[in-house]
C-alpha positions as CSV (number, residue, x, y, z in Angstrom):
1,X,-32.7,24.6,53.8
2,X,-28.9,24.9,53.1
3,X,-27.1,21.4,53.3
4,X,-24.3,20.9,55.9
5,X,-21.1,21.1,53.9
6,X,-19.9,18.8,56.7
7,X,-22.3,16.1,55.7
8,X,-20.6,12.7,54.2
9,X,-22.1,11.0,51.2
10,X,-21.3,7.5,49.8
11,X,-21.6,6.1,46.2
12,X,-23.8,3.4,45.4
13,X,-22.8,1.8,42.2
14,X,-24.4,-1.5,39.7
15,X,-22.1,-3.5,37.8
16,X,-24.4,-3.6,34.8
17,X,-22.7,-6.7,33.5
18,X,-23.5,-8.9,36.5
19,X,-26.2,-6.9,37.8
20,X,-24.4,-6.6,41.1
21,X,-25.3,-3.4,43.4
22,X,-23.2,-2.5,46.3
23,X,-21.7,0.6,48.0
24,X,-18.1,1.4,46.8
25,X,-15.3,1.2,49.4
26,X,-12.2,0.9,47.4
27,X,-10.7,0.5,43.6
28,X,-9.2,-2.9,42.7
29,X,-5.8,-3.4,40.6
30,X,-7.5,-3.0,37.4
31,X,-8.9,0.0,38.6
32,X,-12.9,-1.0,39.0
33,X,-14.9,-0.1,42.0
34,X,-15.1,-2.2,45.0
35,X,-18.3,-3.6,46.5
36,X,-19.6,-4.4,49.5
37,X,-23.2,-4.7,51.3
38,X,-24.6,-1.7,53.8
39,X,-24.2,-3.4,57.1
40,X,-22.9,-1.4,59.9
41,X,-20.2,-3.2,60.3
42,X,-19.1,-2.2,57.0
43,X,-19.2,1.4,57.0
44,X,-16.0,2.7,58.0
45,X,-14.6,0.6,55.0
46,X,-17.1,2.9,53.0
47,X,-15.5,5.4,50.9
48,X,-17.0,8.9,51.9
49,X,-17.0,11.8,50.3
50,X,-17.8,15.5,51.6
51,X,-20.6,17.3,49.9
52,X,-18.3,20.7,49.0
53,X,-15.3,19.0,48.8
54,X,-13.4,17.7,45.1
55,X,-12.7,14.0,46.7
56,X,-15.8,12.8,44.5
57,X,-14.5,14.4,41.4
58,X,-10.8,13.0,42.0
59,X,-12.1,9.6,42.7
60,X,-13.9,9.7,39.5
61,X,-11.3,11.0,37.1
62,X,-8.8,9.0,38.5
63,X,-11.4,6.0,38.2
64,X,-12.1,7.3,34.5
65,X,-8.6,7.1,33.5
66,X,-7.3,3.9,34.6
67,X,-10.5,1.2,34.1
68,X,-11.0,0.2,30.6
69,X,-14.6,-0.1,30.1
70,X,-16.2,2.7,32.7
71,X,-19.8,2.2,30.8
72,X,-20.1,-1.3,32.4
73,X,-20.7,1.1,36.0
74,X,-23.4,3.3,36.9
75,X,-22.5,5.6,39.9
76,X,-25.4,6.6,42.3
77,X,-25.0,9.2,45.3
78,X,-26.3,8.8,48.6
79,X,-26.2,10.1,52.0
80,X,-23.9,8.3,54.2
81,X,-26.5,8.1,57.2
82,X,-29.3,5.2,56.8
83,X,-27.0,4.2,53.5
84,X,-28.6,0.7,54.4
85,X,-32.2,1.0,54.0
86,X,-31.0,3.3,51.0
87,X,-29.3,0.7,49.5
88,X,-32.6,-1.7,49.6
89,X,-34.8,0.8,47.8
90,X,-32.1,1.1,44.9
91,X,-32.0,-2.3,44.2
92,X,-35.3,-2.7,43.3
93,X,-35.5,0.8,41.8
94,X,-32.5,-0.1,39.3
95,X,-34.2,-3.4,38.5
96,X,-36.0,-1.4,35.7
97,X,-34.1,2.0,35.6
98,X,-35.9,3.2,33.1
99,X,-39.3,3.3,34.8
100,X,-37.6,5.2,37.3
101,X,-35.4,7.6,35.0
102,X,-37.0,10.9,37.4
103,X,-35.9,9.1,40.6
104,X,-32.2,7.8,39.7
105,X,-31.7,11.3,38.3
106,X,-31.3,12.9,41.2
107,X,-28.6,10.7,42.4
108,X,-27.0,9.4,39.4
109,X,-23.1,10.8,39.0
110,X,-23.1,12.2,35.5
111,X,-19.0,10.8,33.9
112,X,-19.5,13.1,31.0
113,X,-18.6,16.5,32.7
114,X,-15.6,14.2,34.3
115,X,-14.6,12.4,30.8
116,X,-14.3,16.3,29.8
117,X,-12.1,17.2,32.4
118,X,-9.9,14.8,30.7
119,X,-9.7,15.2,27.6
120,X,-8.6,18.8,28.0
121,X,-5.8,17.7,30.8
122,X,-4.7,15.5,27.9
123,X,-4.8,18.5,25.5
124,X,-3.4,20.9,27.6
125,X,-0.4,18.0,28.2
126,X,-0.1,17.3,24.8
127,X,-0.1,21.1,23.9
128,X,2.4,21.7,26.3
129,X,4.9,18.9,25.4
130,X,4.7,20.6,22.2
131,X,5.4,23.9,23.1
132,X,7.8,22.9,25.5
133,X,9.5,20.9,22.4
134,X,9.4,23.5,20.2
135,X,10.7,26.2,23.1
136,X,13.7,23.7,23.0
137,X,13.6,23.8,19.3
138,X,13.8,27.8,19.4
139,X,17.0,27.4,21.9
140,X,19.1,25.6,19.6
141,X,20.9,27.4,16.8
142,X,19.5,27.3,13.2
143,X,20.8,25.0,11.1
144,X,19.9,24.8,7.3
145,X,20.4,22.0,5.5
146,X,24.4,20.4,5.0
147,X,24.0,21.1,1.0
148,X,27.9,18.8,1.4
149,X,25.4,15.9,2.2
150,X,23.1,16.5,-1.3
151,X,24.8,13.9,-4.2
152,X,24.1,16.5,-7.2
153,X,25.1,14.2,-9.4
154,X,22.7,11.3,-8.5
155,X,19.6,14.0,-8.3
156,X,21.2,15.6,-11.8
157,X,21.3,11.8,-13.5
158,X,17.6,11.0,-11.7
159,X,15.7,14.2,-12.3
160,X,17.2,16.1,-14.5
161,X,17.8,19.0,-11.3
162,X,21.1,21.1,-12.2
163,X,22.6,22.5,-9.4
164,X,23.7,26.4,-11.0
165,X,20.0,26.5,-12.3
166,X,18.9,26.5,-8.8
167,X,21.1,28.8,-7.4
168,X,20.7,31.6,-10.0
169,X,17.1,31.5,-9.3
170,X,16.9,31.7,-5.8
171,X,15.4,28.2,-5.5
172,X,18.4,26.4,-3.5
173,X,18.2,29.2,-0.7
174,X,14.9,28.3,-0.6
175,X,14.9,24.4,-0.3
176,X,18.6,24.5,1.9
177,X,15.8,26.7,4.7
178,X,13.1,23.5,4.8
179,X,11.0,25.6,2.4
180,X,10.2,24.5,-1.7
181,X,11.4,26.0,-4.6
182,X,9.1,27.5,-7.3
183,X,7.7,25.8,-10.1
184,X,10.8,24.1,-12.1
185,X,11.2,22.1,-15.3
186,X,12.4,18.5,-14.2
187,X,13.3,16.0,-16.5
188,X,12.5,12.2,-14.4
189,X,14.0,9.8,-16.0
190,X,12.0,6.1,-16.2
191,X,14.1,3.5,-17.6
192,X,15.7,4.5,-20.5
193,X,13.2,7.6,-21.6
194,X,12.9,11.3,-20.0
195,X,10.0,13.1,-20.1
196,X,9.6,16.9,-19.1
197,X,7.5,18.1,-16.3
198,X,7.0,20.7,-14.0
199,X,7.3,20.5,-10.0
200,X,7.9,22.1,-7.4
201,X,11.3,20.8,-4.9
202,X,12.2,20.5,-1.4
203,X,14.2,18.6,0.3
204,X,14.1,15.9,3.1
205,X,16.5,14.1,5.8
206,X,15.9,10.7,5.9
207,X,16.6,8.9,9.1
208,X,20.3,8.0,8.1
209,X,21.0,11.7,7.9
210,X,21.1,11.4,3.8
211,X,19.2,14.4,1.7
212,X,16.3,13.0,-0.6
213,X,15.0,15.4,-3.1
214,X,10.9,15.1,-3.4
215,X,9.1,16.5,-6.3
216,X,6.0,17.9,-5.7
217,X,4.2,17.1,-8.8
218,X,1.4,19.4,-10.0
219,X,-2.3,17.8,-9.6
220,X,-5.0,19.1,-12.4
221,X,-7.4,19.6,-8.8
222,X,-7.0,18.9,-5.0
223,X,-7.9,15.4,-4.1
224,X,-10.4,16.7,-1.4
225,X,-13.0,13.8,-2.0
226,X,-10.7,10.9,-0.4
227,X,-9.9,10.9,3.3
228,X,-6.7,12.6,4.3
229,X,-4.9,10.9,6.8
230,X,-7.8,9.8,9.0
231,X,-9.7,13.3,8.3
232,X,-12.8,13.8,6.0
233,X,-13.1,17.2,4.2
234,X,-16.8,18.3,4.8
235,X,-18.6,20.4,2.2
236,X,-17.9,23.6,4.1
237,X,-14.0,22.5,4.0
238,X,-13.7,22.1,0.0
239,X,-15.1,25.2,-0.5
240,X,-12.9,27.1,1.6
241,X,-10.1,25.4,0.2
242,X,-10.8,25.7,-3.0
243,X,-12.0,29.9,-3.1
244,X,-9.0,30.5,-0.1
245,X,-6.4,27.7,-0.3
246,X,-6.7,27.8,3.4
247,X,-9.5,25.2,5.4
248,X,-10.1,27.7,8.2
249,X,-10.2,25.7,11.5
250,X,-7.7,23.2,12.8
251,X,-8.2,19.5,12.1
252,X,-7.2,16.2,13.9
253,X,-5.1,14.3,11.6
254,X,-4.4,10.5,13.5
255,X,-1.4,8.8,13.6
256,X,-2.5,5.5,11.9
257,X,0.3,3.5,13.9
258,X,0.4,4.7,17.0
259,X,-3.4,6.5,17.4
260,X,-2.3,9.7,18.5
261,X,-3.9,12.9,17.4
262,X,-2.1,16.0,16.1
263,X,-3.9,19.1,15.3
264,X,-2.4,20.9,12.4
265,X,-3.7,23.7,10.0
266,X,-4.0,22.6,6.5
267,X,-4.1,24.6,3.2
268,X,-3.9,24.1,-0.9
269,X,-0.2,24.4,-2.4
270,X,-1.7,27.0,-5.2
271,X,1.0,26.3,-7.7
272,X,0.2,22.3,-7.2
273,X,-3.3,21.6,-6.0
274,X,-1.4,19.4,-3.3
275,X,-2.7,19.1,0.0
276,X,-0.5,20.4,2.0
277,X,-0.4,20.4,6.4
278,X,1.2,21.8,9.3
279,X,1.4,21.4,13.0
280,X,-0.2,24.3,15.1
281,X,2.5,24.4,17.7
282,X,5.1,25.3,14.3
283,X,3.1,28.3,13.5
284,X,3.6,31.5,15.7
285,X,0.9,34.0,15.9
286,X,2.6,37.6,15.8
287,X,1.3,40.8,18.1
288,X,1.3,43.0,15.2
289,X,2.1,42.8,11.0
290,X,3.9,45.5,9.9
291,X,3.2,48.6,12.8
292,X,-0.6,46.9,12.6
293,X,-1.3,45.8,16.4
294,X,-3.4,42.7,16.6
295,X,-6.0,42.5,19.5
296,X,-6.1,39.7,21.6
297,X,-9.6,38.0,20.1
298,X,-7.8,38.3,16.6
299,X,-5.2,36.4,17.4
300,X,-7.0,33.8,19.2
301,X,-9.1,33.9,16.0
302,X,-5.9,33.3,13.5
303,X,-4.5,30.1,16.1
304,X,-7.9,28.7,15.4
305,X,-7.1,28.9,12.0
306,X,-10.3,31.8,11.4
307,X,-10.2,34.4,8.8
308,X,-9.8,37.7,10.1
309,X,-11.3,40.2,7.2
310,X,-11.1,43.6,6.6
311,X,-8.1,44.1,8.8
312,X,-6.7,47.5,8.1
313,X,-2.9,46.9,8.0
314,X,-0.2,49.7,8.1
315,X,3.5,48.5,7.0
316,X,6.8,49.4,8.7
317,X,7.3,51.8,5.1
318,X,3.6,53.5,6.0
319,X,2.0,52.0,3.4
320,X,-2.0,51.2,4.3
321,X,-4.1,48.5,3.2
322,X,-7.5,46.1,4.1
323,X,-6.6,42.7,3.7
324,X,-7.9,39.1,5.1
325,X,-5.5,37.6,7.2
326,X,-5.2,33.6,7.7
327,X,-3.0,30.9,8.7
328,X,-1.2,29.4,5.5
329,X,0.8,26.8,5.8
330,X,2.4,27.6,3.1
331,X,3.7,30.7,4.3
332,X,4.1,28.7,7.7
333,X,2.6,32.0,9.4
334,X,-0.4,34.8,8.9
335,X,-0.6,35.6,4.7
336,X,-2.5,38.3,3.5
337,X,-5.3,35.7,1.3
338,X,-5.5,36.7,-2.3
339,X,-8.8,37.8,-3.7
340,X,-10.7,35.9,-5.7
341,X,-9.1,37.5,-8.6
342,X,-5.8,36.8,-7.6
343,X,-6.5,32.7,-7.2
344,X,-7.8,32.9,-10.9
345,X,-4.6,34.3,-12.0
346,X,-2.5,32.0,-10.4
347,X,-4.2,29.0,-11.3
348,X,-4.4,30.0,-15.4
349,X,-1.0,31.0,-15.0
350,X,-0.4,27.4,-13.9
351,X,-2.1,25.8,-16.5
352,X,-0.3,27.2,-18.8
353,X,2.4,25.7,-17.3
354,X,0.8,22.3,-17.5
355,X,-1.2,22.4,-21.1
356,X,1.8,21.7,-22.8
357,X,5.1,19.3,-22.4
358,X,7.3,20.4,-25.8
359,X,5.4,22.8,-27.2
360,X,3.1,26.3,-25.7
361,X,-0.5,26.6,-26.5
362,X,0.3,28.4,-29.9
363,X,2.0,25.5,-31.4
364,X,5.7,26.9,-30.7
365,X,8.4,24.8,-30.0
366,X,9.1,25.0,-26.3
367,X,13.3,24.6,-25.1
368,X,13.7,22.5,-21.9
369,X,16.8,24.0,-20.1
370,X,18.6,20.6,-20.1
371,X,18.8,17.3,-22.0
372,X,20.0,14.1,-20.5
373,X,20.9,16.1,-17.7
374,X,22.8,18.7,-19.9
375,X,22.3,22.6,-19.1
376,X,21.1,23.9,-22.5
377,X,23.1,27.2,-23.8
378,X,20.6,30.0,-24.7
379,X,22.3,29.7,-28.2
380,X,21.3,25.8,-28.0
381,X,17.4,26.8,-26.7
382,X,17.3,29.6,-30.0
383,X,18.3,26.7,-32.2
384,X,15.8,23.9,-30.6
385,X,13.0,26.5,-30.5
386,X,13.4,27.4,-34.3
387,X,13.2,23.9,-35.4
388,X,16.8,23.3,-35.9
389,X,19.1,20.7,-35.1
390,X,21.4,20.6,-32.0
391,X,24.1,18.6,-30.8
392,X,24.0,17.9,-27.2
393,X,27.3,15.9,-25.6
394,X,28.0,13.9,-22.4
395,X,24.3,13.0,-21.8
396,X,24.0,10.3,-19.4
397,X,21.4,7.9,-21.6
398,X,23.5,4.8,-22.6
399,X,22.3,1.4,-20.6
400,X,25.7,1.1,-19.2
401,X,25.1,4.8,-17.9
402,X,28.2,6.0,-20.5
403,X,28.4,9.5,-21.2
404,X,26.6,9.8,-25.2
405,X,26.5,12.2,-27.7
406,X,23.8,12.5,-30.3
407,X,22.0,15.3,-32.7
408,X,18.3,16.5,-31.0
409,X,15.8,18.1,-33.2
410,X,11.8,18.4,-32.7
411,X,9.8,16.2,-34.4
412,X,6.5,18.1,-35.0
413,X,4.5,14.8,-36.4
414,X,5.2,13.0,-33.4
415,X,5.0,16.6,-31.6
416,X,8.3,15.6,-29.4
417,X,12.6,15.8,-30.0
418,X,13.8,12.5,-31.5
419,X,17.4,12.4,-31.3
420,X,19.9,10.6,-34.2
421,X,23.7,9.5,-34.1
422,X,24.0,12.1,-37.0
423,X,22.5,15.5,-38.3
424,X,19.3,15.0,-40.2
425,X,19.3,18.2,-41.7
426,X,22.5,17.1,-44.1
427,X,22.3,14.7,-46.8
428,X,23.7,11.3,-46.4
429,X,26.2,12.0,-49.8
430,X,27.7,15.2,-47.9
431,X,27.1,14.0,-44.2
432,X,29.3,15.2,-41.9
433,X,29.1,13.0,-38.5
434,X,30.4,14.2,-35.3
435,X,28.7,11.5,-33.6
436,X,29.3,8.6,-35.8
437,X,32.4,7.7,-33.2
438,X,29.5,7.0,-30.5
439,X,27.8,4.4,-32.9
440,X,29.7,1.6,-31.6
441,X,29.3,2.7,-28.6
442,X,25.7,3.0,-28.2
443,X,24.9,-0.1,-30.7
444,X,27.4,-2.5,-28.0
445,X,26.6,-0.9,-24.4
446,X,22.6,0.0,-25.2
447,X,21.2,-2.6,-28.0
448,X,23.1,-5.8,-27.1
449,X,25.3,-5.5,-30.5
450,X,28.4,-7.3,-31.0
451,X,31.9,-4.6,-32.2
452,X,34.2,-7.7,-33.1
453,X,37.4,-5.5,-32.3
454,X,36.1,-5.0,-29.1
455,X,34.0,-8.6,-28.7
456,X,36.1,-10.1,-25.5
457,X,37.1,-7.0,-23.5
458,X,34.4,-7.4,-20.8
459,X,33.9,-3.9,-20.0
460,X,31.4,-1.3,-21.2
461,X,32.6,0.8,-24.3
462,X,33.4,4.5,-23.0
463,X,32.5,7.5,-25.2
464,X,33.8,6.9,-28.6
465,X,35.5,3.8,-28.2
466,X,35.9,1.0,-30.9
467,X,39.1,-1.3,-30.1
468,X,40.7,-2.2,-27.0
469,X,41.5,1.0,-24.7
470,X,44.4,-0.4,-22.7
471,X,47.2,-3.5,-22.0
472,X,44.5,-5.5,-20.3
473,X,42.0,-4.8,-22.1
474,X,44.1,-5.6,-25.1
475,X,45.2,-9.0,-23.5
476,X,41.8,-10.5,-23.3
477,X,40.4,-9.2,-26.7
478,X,43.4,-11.6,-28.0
479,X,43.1,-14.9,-25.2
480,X,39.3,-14.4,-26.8
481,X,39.9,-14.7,-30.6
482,X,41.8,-17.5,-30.3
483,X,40.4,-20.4,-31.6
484,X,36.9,-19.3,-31.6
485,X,34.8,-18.4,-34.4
486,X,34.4,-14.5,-35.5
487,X,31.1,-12.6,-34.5
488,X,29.0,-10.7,-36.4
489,X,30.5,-7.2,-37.0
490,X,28.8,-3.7,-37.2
């Protein structure tokens, strides 16, 4: 027979910690059930709920979200009439519950279905806080990065990064837009040495509103075996990422601070092997590529991060293709995924660029484009690259960080450049020295020498400098020779 809709049930619940079993008439301030015995005189303090009504579900989501420990209850509903002689029988039946699984089943409340419920209101929250962010994002005009707040010096002296070079290639456009340049030869500099590498450059705002240039560093493989912020790659996920460059399904990275959960779409810089990651409410899902409409199951497989193959795509210029389409990071959008073909060209095209620092794979000498931070002229790169000597000026290398001059040829036993104060290709009887006048310079501000003309003026030598540059500096070369022993010359 149909149950009356109209009928009231209660909820008996046990407090499996003390073992306490009662009917529920109210919540207390931490948010656990209150208890009391069946009497009559109790009942109209008994919470009831109707039998097609959503009071029980509220009551239990609401009771879900606020106590801190829900496992320590177990919910039991009854009908409200004869809830007394009910609540006898339960007692001893939930004395061993287990013997009696079949009977509590058909009154136990199951929390799962209402644990559910919120975890996707707390999705669909967090979802929409995002797009709601991002919608306010959208309102506001673009604005690329200030390039007035980039110090090109400081990022010239540090990395070896030259301004022009970035600008003729098309890089700086690039990196100015929040995006990375292509492969570039940077020259890091650790101390006193340089050493020539090649990276990949974007740029990022640090909290005080200053520009910091990161390298991304090329990686001989992706480090897919070691947990990635709070997410472990399953075997299904390195192989994607390794045949694609693209993991295909969104992952839950975890905020290791605060515990919050963002789910982002995550891919393989191809140039780097770097993992690389980005937040699904940045990417937008277009209705069509090119004059190509996408259906709606398509693009609900693309948010999700799914390949969509064989996709016949028609461009705005008529041209037709089949393709895969995927979420890249990358590309911060849909990318056509290269074939198989395709991945194995890039990736021996970028071992080239990392088999060798100074010289290719057939033993040639290989030009950087700058030295100590100076632009190389293509006359200077035919010279270095032929074996010959150059002379490079104004490179920042000194300890004092003075501007130096010196002759740079490649040294093919040690299979690097060395550089000398004066050209090793001419004799020392018919030696011509354009750099001899740094000597002093490099021997006083780098190597802790002693230039007696120049023994008390308690500055740093500048380029070329061997005796007192000025009145003041004149004045305490003399106060300091007075009476005092002489030094050791050079």
């Amino acid at each position: 027979m149909e149950q009356d809709k109209n009928e009231k049930d209660v909820l008996i619940v046990k407090n499996e910690r003390s073992g306490e079993v009662g009917v529920v008439f109210g919540v207390n301030k931490d948010g656990s059930p209150k208890i009391t015995d069946s009497k009559k005189s109790n009942g109209q303090d008994f919470l009831h709920f109707d039998r097609g009504g959503n009071m029980l579900g509220n009551f239990m989501v609401n009771f879900l979200r606020q106590y801190k420990d829900p496992k320590h209850f177990g919910f039991y509903r009854v009908a409200a009439d004869g809830v007394d002689n009910v609540l006898t029988v339960m007692k001893e039946v939930l004395k061993d519950p287990e013997a009696n699984k079949e009977l509590l089943a058909q009154h136990r409340i199951d929390t799962g279905k209402y644990e559910q419920k919120i975890k996707e209101a707390q999705t669909e929250a967090r979802e929409q806080s995002q797009h709601d962010s991002q919608t306010e994002q959208n309102k506001r005009p673009y604005q690329p990065i200030d390039e007035n707040r980039i110090n090109w010096q400081q990022l010239e002296e540090r990395w070896g990064v030259n301004r022009h070079a970035l600008e003729e290639s098309g890089d700086l456009k690039k990196m100015l837009n929040y995006g990375k340049s292509g492969l570039v030869t940077v020259s890091p500099k650790f101390g006193e040495e340089r050493f020539e590498t090649e990276a990949r450059l974007s740029f990022r705002i640090l909290p005080d509103g200053g520009i910091q240039l990161v390298p991304h560093l090329i990686r001989k493989e992706p480090q897919l075996d070691k947990t990635f912020e709070g997410y472990t790659f399953s075997v299904d996920d390195k192989e994607n990422l390794k045949t694609t460059g693209n993991m295909g399904h969104i992952a839950q990275l975890t905020n290791k601070n605060t515990g919050e959960t963002t789910p982002v779409y995550i891919s393989i810089d191809r140039l780097t092997n770097n993992i690389v990651v980005l937040p699904v409410y940045k990417v937008r899902i277009p209705d069509k590529i090119g004059d190509t409409v996408l259906s709606d199951q398509e693009k609900r497989e693309l948010r999700a991060g799914h390949p969509v193959r064989d996709k016949e795509i028609v461009l705005a210029n008529g041209k037709k293709f089949t393709a895969t389409l995927q979420v890249n990071v990358e590309q911060r959008g849909i990318e056509f995924v290269p074939h198989h073909s395709q991945l194995n060209q890039e990736a021996n095209q970028k071992q080239t660029a990392t088999y060798f620092q100074w010289m290719d794979p057939n033993g040639n000498i290989r030009a950087p484009k700058t030295f100590g931070g100076v632009a190389l002229t293509p006359e200077q790169q035919s010279d270095y690259t032929a074996g010959k000597t150059i002379l490079v000026k104004d490179m920042v290398r000194d300890r004092q960080g003075e501007p130096f001059t010196a002759y740079i040829k490649f040294n093919r036993e040690e299979g690097r450049p060395k550089y000398y104060p004066s050209n090793p290709d001419i004799s020392q009887a018919k030696q011509i020295t354009p750099a001899s006048e740094n000597r002093i310079q490099v021997a006083v501000n780098t190597e802790g020498k002693t230039n007696e003309a120049t023994k008390h003026i308690g500055e740093p030598l500048q380029q070329g400098q061997t005796a007192p540059a000025n009145q003041q500096q004149q004045q305490r070369q003399a106060r300091g020779t007075q009476n005092k022993p002489k030094g050791v010359g050079i």
